[in-house]
C-alpha positions, 0 to 999 in steps of 0.5 A: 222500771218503765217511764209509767212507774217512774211518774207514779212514784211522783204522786207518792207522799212519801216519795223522795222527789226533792233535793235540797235546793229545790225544797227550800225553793219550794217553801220560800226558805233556807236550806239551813232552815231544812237542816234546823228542823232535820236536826230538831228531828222533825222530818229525816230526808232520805240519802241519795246515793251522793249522800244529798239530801232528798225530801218527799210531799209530805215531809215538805208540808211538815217543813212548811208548817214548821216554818208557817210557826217560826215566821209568826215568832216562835222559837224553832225548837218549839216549832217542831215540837208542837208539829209533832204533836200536831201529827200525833194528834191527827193519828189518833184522831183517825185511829179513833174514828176507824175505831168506832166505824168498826165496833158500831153495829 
């Protein structure tokens, strides 16, 4: 791997960049905090080979949404679940717009 694949992986959403420490840091929050919604199944943090925690851009924007609910009072679980449905819908909505760009003449 050259040093120019190594800083091309730093763009990738779904490259797993960050530790633990660092993504708590990163969205103003406690690790337990990142353990709750893994455990709730909201994002699944890729394993270094030391076994540690490693999280990627997108999951981080997944967390801070998690945690942008939680801090306006709403219960962690329901927190994750409504996320998820947030995703879902985003999906489907892009799905259906390539949809019709495809089958308009």
């Amino acid at each position: 791997m050259t040093a120019d694949d190594s800083f091309s992986r730093l763009e990738d959403d779904d490259y797993p960049a960050y530790t633990m420490g660092r993504a708590a840091e990163m969205l103003g929050t406690t690790q337990g905090f990142l353990r709750a919604i893994g455990e709730a199944r909201l994002i699944t943090p890729l394993r270094s080979t030391g076994g540690h925690r490693r999280y990627s851009r997108y999951q981080l924007r997944i967390a801070a949404r998690a945690r942008e609910l939680v801090d306006g009072g709403t219960p962690i679980e329901a927190a994750c679940r409504i996320v998820i449905l947030e995703d879902q819908l985003e999906e489907a909505k892009r799905i259906n717009a390539e949809h019709q760009r495809k089958t308009q003449p």
